[in-house]
Every structure is written in structure tokens, then in C-alpha cells.
N, C-alpha and C positions, 0 to 999 in steps of 0.2 A: 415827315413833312419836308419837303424839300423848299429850298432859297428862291426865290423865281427873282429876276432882271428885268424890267419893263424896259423896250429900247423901243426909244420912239420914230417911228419910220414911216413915209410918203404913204400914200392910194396908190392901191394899181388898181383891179376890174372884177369881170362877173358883177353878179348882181350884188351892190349895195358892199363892196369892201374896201376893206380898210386894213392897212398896212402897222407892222410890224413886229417885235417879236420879243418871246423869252425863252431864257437861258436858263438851261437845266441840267442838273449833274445828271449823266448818262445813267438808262437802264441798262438791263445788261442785253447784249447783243443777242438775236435772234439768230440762230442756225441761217448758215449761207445757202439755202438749200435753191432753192431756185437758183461876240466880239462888240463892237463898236456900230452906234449907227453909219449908216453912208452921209458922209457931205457934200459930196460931189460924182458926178457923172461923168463916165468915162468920155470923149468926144466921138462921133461917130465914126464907123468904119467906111473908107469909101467904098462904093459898088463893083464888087467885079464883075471882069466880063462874063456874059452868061454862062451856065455851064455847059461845057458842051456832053453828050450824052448821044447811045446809039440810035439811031432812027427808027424813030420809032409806029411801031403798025398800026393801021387803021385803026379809028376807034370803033372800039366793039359794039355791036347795038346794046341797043338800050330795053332791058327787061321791058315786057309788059305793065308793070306795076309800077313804073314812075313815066314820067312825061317826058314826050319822045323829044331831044337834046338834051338829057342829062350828063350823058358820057362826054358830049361836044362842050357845054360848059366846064366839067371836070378840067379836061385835054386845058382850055383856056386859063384855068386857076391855073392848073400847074405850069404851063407857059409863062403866066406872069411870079409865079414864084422864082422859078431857074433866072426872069429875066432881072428881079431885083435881090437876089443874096447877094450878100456884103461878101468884102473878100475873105473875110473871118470865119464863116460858113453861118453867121447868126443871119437876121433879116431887123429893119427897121433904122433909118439914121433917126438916131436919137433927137427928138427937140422939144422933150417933155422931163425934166429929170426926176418928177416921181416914176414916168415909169421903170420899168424893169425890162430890160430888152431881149435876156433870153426867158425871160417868161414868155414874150411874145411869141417869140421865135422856135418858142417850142411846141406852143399852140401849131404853127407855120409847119413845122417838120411831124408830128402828128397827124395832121390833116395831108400832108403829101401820102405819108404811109399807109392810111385810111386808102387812100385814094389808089391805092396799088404800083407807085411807085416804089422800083425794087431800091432793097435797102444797099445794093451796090451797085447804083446807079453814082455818078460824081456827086449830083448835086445833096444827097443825102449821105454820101462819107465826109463830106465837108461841114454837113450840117448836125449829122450826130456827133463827131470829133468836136465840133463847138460845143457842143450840151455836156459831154461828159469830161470837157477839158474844166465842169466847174465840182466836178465832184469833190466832197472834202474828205480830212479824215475821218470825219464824223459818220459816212456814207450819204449824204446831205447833197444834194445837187442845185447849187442857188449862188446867185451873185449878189442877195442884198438876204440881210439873217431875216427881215420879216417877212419872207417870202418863202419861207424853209419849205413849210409842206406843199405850197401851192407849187411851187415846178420843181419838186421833188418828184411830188406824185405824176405829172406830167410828163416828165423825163424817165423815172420809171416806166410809165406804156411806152414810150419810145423805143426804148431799148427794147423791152419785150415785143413790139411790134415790129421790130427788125428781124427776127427770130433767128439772131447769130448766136451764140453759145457761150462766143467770147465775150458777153457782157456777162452772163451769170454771175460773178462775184460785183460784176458793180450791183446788178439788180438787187440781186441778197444785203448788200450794204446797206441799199437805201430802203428796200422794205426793212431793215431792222430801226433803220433811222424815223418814218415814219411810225413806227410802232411806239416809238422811244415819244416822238410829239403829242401822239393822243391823250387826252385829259384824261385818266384814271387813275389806279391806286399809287402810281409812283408821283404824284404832284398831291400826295396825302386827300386822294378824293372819295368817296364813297357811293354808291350806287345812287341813295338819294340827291345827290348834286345837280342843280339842274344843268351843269357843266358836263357832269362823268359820260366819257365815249365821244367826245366829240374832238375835230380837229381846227385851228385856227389860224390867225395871221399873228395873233399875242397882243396889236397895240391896244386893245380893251381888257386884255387881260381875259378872255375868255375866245371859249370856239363859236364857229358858225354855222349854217347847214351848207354855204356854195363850201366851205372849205372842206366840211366835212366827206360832201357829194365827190370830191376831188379823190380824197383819202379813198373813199369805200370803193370806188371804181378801180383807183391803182390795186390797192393790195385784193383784190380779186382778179386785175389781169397778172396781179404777181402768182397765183396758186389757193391763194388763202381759202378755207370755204366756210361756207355761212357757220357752223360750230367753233370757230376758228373766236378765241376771246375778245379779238382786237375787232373782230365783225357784230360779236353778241352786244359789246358795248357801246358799238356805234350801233347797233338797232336803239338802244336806251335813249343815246341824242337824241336820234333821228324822229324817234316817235312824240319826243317833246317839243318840238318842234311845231306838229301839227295842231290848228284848232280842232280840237275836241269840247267834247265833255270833263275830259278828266286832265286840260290841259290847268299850265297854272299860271298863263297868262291870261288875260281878260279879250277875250272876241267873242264872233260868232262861232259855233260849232260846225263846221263848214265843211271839213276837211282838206282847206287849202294849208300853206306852209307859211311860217314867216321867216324873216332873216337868222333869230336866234330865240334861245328861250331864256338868256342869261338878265337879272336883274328888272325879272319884271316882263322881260321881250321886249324884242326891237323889229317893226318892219322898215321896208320902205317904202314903203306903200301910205296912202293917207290912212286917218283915223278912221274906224266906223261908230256911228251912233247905234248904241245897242237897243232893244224894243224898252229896256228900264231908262234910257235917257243915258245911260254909260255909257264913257269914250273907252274904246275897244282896238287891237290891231288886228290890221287884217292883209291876210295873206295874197298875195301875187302870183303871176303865172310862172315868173322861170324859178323862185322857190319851188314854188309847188310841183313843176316837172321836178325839179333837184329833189325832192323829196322823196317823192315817187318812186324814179329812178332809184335813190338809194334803199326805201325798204323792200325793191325785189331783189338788190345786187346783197342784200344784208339777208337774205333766202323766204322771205313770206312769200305764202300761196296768194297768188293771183285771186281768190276768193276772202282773203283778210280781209276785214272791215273798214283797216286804215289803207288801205290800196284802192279797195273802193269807194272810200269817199274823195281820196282824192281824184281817182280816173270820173267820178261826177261832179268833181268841182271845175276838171279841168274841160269836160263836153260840155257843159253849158256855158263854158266861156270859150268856146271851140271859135280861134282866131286865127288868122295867120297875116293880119293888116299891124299888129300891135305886142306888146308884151304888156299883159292883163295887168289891171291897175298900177302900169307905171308908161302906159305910151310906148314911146321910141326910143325908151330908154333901156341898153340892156337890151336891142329886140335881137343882134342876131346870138348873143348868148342864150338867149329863148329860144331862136330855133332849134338850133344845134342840141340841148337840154333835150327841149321836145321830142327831136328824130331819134336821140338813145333810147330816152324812157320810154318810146311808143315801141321801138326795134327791140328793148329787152323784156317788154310785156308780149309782145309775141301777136297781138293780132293785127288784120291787116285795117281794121278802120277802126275809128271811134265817133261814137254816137254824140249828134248835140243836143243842146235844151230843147230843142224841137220835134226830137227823135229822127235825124236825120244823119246818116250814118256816111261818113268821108272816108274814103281810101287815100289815107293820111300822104302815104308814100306817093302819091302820083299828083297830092295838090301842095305839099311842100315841096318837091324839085322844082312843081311849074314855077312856084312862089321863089325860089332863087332864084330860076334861068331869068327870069321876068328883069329883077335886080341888078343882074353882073352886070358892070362895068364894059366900057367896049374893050379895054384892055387886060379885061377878063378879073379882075377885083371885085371886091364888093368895098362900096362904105355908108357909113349912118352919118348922117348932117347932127343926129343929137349925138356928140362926145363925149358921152360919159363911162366912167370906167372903160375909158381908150378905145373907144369905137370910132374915133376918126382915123385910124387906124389902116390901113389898106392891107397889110400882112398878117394882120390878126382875125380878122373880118376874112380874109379868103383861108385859111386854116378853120376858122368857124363852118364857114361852108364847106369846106372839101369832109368835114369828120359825119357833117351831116345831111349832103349828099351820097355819103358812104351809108347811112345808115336808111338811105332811101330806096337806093337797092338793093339791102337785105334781102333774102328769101325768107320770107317767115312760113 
């Protein structure tokens, strides 16, 4: 049994989270093969001049399968990115001090990467040297401890998505450090736990499924594969999670997702009145892509039963005005969730309640271009989990305008 530290730390985002963290005597490091709360916030960095960078060719057309100015909105996000990094190489002057600004900012430099900006262009050696100048000794990549796994995991794809070589010992560091965060047998847990295989922020003392969704994504663009322990035990979360039958919280059997299954479950979503008169939770849309997304990236066949209940929970809520039972809240984390878990299920439409079948990719890009900003941003008027945001919101869009032009 190991000593756990509850350190109480700010919100930052994604759907329905909550900050902070614990402290744990280290496992033992994974093969390199690939404190204190915060009281205060650092003062903002001022803007430097944009970056300059080689001139760059026409934008390429735009696949058949997304709507034609995709590539031209891209070209503009990234414009507006080069024109506001800070001279530090992060993005975002700070005027919120729960948030966290290279969380942001890493969102921001992922979504450039996505985007197929080369990883030695200036404005992205200035902005990964920002992301990994917070590396610890720990292999840990975070400027506030409650935030350990959330832009760990984030910064791990970075780096991997740069595909330089010279990061390999950071990469390995930090997949060993998120291995080390995961709730199972080294924080004295056992299979039965509604806790075991999941990853979190620590301030409830438990994991979640957006933190989880984070974890399962990195340590598979780190190498790891679905047999891999650290993935078998996050299938264990990830399935208790979902309303079922054999869930052991109180909903409908739906196969939608909620926020956790810790103590009962938590959404964020309103209650449901169950057909017995019972108050019940009930599952949301960008859970439930998060969900999704993670039991194919955790290796079930596309014919699973918990896959396909949630790809029918998610067609007959087949939206792109809203993020299902929570509005505007959290909507462009919803998109972005959406365009992976649709791009790593692999087909090119999904069907609604009506039996009407969208070529997902060609009516989420229209759905962004529709949105940008003239200065080529995106923003949500609802702010919640930092979506007033202009740097975060266009990294949202660039990850899943990338996943719009997939080829599937």
C-alpha cells in the first residue's frame, strides 16, 4: 500500500475536469525503449514577432472527402498560431490563473503538427524547446503537479509527432512516468476496484475517463500495444465507465459514457429519471466519443458489443450544432474527440436515429470552416473548461481538421 498526498490544485478542461494531484513513491521505471501546490501564476509572456519561416507553397487541394476550403482554413489557423506565440515559444497570455498554459500550448503545438507543419520549421523548435524545457526528473512534463498526466500525455505525441530521434529518451522517460500515474497494483489496487487502470488529475482522489482517453492515446502513439498491461488495465476502466447492464452505477443501459465510475459515478450531464422512478446518470456526447475512442485504441474489434453500443448511442444523437446533453459546453472538445474516434474506427460515415448515413469527414470540416474566425481562430462564448480560449480552440481544430482528411 503505498502513502498517497492529496494536493489541492485549480480546473483546467476537456469535458467536466478537475485539477490536481497525488504523490507517489515511484514504480520502477519502464525500459527507455522508444511538491507543493501552485499559489501563484507566472505573469505573461509578451508576444513575439511572428515567426518567420520559409515560404511557403500553395495550399494543396483539398481531398474529395472533406469540404472544399479545408486546407485554406488550416493554412489560416496556422497563420494565426505563428502570429500569436509568445516569445517563450508557449502560446496564451495568461489572465486566468487556474489555467495552465503549457497545457494549452500544447494542445496549440500538436494541432500545428497534425496539421503538417514540419517539426523544423522555427515556430515549432521554439515551441517544442518550450514543452520539454518542463520535463522533470521524474520523466513528467508539467508545470502544475495536478496536471501530471494531462500534458504529459500531450507532450509525449508531440514529441513523437515530430518524429526526431533526439527525443527518444525524453519519450521513454515519460511513458514510464505515465505508467507509474495509472491506478493499479502499485497504489495497493486490485482488479475489482472501480478505480484499477485508470488515469487522473488526483484532486478527488480518483481517475476519470477524459484523463484516461489522454493516457490511452499517448502510450499507444508511444509503441505500446493493446496486450501491453498498462492498456489491458485501462480496457478494465474504460469499460466501467459505460452504462450497461453490468455497470455499478445507476443509469440507463444505453451505452453512452460518463465522467467516472468512482463512488457511485459522476456525470456531467443532468440526472435521468429511470422507467422505476430512479434518479440515474447519464452519459454525454464527448464522454462517450472519449470512450469509444479508447476501447479501439485499448484493441476491441470493431464488432464488440461495448463499441457498438456506444457508435448507436452516438448516431442517434448524430450532431454537430452541440455537445450531447451538455450544449456549448465542451463543444469544440467534442468535435475534435469526435474526428479521432470516427478516423480510428475507420469508416467513412455513421448512420443516424433515422437511418441516415453522413460522410462525417466532409460535414465536420464544412462545421469548422463555417466557425473560424476572420483571423483564422476559433472561439466558444460558453467558457467553460477554457474555451474562451483562442489558442486552444484553434489546436482543437487543427487535430481535427487533420483527422478530416484521413484516408480511410
Amino acid at each position: 500500500m503505498r502513502r498517497i498526498v492529496v494536493l489541492m490544485l485549480p480546473v483546467l478542461m476537456a469535458a467536466g475536469v478537475v485539477a490536481a494531484s497525488c504523490t507517489r513513491e515511484p514504480k520502477p521505471a519502464a525500459p527507455s525503449a522508444t511538491g507543493g501546490s501552485e499559489t501563484s501564476q507566472p505573469a505573461a509572456t509578451p508576444a513575439a514577432e511572428p515567426t518567420e519561416a520559409a515560404p511557403a507553397p500553395a495550399s494543396a487541394a483539398d481531398p474529395e472527402h472533406v469540404a472544399p476550403g479545408t486546407q485554406a482554413a488550416m493554412d489560416k489557423a496556422i497563420a494565426y498560431l505563428r502570429q500569436t506565440q509568445q516569445a517563450d515559444g508557449g502560446w496564451l497570455p495568461m489572465e486566468k490563473a487556474e489555467a495552465t498554459e503549457m497545457g494549452i500550448s500544447s494542445v496549440a503545438t500538436l494541432g500545428l503538427l497534425r496539421a503538417g507543419v514540419p517539426a523544423d520549421d522555427p515556430m515549432m523548435v521554439k515551441a517544442v524547446n518550450y514543452l520539454v524545457g518542463f520535463q522533470k526528473d521524474d520523466g513528467g512534463i508539467y508545470d502544475k503537479e495536478g496536471y501530471r498526466n494531462y500534458t504529459t500525455s500531450i507532450c509525449l505525441m508531440v514529441l513523437k509527432a515530430t518524429g526526431d530521434k533526439k527525443y527518444d529518451e525524453a519519450v521513454g522517460k515519460a511513458l514510464a512516468f505515465l505508467k507509474d500515474l495509472q491506478w493499479d497494483e502499485g497504489e495497493g489496487l486490485g482488479a475489482e476496484s472501480e478505480d484499477f487502470g485508470g488515469a487522473g488529475y488526483g484532486s478527488h482522489k480518483r481517475p476519470d475517463l477524459s484523463n484516461t482517453q489522454w493516457f490511452v492515446e499517448a502510450v499507444r502513439e508511444a509503441g505500446l500495444k493493446p496486450d501491453d498491461p498498462a492498456l489491458k488495465n485501462a480496457l478494465v476502466f474504460v469499460s466501467r465507465t459505460q452504462a450497461t447492464e453490468e455497470a455499478r452505477f445507476i443509469s440507463l443501459p444505453d451505452g453512452s459514457f460518463i465522467y467516472t465510475p468512482h463512488g457511485g459515478g459522476e456525470s456531467k450531464a443532468a440526472e435521468v429519471v429511470l422507467p422505476s422512478g430512479q434518479k440515474g446518470l447519464k452519459g454525454y456526447g464527448s464522454m462517450t466519443y472519449a470512450g469509444f475512442l479508447s476501447l479501439i485504441y485499448c484493441g476491441l474489434d470493431k464488432q464488440d458489443k461495448r463499441v457498438q453500443a456506444a457508435l448507436k448511442w452516438l448516431g442517434d444523437r448524430w450532431t454537430l450544432e452541440e455537445n450531447p446533453e451538455l450544449g456549448r459546453q465542451g463543444y469544440y472538445y467534442y468535435l475534435m474527440i469526435m474526428g479521432k474516434a470516427l478516423r480510428a474506427y475507420g469508416e467513412p460515415t455513421i448512420t443516424d436515429g433515422q437511418g441516415t448515413k453522413h460522410p462525417w469527414q466532409k460535414e465536420l470540416s464544412a462545421k469548422l470552416i463555417q466557425l473560424q474566425n476572420e483571423d483564422g481562430s476559433w472561439t466558444n462564448d460558453v467558457d467553460r473548461w477554457h474555451e474562451g480560449y483562442k489558442p486552444l480552440l484553434t489546436g482543437y481544430a487543427l487535430t481535427t481538421l487533420d483527422a478530416c482528411k484521413a484516408k480511410l
